[in-house]
N, CA, C and O atoms as a GROMACS GRO file, in nm:
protein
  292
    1UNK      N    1   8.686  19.488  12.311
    1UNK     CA    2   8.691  19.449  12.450
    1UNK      C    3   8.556  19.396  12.495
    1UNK      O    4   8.480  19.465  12.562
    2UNK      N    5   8.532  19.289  12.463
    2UNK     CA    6   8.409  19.199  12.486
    2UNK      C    7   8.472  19.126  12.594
    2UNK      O    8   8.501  19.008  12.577
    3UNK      N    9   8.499  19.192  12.719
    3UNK     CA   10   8.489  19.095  12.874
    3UNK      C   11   8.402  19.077  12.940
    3UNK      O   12   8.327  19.173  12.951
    4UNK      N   13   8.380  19.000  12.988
    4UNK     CA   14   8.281  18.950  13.121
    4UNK      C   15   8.316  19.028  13.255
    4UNK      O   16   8.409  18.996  13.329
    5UNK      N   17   8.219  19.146  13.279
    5UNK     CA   18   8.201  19.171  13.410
    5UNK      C   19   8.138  19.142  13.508
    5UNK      O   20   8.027  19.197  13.512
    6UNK      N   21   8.174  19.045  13.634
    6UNK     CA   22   8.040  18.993  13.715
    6UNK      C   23   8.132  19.027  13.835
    6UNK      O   24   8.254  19.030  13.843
    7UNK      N   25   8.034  19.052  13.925
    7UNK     CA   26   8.027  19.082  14.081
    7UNK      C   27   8.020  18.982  14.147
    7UNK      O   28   7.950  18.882  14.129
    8UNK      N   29   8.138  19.019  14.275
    8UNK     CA   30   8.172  18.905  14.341
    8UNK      C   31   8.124  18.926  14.486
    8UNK      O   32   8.176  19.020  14.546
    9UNK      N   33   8.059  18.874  14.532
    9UNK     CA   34   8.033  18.877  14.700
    9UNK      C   35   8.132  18.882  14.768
    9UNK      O   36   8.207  18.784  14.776
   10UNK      N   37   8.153  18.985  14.827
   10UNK     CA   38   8.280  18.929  14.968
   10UNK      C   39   8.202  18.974  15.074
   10UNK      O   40   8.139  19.078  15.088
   11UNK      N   41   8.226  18.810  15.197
   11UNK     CA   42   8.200  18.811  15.280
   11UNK      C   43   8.309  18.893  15.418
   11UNK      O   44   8.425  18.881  15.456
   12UNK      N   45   8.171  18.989  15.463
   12UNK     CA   46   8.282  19.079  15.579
   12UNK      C   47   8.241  19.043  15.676
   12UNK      O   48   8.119  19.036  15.693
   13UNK      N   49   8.373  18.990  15.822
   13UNK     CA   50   8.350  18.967  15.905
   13UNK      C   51   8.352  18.798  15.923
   13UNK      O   52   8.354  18.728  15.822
   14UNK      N   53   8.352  18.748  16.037
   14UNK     CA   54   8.360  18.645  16.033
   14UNK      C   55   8.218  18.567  16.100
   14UNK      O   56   8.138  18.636  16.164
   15UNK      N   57   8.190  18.401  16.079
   15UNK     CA   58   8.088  18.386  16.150
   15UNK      C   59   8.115  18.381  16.310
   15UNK      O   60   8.226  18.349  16.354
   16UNK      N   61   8.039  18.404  16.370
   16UNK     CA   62   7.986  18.377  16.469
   16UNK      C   63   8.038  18.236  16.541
   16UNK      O   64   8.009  18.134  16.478
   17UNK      N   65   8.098  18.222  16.643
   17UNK     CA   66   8.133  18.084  16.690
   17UNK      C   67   7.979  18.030  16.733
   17UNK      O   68   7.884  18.098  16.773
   18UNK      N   69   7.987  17.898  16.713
   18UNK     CA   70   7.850  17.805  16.744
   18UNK      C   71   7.931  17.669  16.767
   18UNK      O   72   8.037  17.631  16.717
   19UNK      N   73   7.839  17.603  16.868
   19UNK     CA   74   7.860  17.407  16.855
   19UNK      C   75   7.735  17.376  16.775
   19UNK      O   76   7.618  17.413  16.780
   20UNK      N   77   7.809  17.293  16.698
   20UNK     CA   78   7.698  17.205  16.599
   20UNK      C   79   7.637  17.124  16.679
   20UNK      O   80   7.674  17.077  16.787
   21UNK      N   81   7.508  17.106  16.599
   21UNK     CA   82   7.479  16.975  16.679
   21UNK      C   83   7.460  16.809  16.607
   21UNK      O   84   7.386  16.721  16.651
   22UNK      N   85   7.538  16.799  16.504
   22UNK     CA   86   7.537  16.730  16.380
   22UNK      C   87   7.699  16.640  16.441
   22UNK      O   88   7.704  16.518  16.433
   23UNK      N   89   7.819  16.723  16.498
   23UNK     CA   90   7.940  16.644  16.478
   23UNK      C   91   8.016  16.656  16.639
   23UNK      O   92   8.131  16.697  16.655
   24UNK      N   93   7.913  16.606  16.767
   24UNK     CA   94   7.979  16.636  16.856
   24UNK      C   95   7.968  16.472  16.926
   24UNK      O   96   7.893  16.376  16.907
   25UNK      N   97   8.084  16.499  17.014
   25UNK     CA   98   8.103  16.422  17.110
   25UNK      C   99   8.050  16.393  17.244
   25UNK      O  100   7.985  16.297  17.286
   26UNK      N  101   8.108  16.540  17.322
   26UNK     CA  102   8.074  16.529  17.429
   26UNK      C  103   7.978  16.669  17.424
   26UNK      O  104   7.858  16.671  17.449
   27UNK      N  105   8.050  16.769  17.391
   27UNK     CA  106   7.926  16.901  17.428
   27UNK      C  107   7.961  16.974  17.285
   27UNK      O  108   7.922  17.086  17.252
   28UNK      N  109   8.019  16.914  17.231
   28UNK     CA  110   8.013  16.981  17.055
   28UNK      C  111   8.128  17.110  17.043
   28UNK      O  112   8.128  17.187  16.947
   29UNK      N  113   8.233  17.118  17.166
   29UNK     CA  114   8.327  17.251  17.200
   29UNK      C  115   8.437  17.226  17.022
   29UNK      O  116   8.443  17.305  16.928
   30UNK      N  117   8.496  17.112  17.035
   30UNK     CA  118   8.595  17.118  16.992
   30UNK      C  119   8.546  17.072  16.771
   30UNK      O  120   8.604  17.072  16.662
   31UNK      N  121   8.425  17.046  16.820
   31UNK     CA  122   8.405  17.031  16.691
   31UNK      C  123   8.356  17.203  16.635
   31UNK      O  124   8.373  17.240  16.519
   32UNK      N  125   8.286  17.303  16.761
   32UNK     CA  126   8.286  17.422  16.687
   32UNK      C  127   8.435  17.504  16.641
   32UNK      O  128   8.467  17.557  16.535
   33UNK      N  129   8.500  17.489  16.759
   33UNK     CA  130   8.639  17.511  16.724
   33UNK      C  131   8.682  17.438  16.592
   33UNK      O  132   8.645  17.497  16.491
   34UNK      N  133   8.734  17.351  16.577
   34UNK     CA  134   8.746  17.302  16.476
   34UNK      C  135   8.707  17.337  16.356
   34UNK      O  136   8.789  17.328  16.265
   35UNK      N  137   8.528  17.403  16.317
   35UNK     CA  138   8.524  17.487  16.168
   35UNK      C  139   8.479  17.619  16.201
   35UNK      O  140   8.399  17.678  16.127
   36UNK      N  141   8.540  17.687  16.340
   36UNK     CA  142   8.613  17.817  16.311
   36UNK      C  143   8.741  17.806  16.247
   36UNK      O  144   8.775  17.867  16.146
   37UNK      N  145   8.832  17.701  16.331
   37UNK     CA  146   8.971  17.689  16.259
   37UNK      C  147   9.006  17.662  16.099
   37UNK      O  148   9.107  17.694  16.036
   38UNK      N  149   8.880  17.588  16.053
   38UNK     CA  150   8.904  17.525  15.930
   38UNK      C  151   8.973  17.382  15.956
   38UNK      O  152   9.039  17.342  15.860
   39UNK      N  153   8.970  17.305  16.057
   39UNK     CA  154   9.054  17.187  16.045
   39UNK      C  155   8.967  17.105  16.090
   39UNK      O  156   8.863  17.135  16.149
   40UNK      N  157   9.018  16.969  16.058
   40UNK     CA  158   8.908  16.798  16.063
   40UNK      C  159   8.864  16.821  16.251
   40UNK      O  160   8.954  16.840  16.333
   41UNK      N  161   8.753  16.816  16.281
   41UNK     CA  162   8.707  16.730  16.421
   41UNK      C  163   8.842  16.663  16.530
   41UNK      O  164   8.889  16.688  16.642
   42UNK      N  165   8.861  16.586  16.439
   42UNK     CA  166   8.960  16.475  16.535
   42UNK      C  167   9.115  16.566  16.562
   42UNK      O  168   9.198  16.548  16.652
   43UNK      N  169   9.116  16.643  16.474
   43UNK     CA  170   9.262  16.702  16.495
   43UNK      C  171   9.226  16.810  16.635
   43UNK      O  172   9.301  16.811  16.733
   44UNK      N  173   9.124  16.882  16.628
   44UNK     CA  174   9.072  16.957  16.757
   44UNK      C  175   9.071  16.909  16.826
   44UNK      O  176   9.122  16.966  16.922
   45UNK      N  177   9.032  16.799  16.850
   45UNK     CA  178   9.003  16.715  16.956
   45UNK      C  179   9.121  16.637  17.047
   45UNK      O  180   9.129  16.611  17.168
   46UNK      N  181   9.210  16.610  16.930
   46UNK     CA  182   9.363  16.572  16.988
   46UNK      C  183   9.452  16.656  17.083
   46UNK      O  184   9.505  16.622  17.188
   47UNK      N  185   9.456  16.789  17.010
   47UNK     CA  186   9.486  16.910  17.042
   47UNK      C  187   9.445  16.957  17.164
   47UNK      O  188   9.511  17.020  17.246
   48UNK      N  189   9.333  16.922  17.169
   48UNK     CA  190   9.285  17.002  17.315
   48UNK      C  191   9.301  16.909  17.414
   48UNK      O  192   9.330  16.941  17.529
   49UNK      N  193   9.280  16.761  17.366
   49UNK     CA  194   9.286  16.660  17.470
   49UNK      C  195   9.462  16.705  17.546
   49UNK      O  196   9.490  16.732  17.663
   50UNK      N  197   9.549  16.699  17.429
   50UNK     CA  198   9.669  16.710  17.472
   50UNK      C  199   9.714  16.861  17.570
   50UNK      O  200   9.784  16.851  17.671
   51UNK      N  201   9.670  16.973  17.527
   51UNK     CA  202   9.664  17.095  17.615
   51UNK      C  203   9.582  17.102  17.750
   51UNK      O  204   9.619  17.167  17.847
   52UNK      N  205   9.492  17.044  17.746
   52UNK     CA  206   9.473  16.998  17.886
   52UNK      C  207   9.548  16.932  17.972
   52UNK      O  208   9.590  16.973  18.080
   53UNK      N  209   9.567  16.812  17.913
   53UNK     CA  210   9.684  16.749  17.973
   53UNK      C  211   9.834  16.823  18.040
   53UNK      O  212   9.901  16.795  18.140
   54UNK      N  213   9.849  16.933  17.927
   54UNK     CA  214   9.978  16.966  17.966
   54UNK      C  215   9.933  17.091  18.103
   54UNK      O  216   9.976  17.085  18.218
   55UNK      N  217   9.849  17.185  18.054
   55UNK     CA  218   9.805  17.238  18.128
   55UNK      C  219   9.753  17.182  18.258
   55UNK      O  220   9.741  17.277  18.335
   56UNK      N  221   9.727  17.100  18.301
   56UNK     CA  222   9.690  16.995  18.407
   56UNK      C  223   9.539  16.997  18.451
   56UNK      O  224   9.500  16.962  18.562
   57UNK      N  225   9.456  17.047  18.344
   57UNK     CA  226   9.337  17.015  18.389
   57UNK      C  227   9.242  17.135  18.363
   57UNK      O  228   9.120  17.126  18.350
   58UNK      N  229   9.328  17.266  18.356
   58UNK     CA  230   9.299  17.375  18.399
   58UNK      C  231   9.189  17.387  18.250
   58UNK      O  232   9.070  17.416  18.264
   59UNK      N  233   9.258  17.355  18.097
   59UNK     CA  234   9.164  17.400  18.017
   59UNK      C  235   9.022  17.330  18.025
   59UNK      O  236   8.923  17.369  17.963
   60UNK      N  237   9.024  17.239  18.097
   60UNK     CA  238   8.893  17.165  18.065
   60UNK      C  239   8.740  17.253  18.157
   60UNK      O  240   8.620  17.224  18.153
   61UNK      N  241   8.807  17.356  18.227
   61UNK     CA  242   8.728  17.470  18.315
   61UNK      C  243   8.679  17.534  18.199
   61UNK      O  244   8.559  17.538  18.174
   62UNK      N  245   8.805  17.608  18.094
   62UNK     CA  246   8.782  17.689  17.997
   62UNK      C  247   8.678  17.588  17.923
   62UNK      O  248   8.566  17.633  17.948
   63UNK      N  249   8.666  17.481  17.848
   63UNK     CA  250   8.588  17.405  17.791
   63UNK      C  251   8.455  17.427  17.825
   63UNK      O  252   8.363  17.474  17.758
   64UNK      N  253   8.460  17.378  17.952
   64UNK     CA  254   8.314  17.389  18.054
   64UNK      C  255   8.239  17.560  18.017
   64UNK      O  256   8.119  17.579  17.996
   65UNK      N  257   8.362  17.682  18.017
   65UNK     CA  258   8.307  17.803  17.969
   65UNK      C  259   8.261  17.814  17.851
   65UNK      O  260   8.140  17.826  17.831
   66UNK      N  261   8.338  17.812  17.768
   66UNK     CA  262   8.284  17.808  17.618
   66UNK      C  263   8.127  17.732  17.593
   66UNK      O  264   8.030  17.780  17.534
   67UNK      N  265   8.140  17.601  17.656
   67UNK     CA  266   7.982  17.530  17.681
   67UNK      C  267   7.922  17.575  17.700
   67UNK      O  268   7.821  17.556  17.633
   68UNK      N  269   7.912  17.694  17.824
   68UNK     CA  270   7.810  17.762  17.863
   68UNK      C  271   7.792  17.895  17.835
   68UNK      O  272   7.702  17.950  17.898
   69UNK      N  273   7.882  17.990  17.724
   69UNK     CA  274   7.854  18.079  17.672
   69UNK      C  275   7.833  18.059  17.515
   69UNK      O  276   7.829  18.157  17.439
   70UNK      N  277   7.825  17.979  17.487
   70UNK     CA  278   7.842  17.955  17.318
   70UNK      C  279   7.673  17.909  17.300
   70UNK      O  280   7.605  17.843  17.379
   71UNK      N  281   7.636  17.965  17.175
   71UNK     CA  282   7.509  17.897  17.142
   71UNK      C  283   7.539  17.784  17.061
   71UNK      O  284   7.649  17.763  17.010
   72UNK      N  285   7.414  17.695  17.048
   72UNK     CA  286   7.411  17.592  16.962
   72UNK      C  287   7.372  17.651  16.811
   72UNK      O  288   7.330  17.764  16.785
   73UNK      N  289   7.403  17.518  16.699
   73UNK     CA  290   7.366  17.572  16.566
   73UNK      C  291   7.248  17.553  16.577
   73UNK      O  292   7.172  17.585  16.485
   0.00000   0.00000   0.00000
């Protein structure tokens, strides 16, 4: 029994939400969202454009929050 034993890092916990400052638009919300989610920029961005919309305005308050409680990278 000549196997290879090696140790694996597991990461506990998750990161930390942040706006980049490398892939933003307007205030960098939907691009941090976006790699908490794991998904492309533009798909966040669709997404939220459209939930605002439906919501009538209301998430773009929440937006404005996240802006101002979220740190930058």
């Amino acid at each position: 029994m000549d196997e290879e034993f090696t140790l694996k890092k597991i990461k506990v916990g998750a990161k930390p939400f942040s706006r980049p400052r490398d892939d933003r638009i307007i205030l960098g919300v939907c691009s941090g969202l976006a790699r908490k989610l794991r998904i492309t920029s533009t798909t966040s961005r669709v997404i939220f454009s459209l939930l605002t919309l439906f919501t009538g305005g209301t998430l773009a308050l929440v937006y404005l929050a996240i802006f101002i409680l979220s740190p930058q990278e």
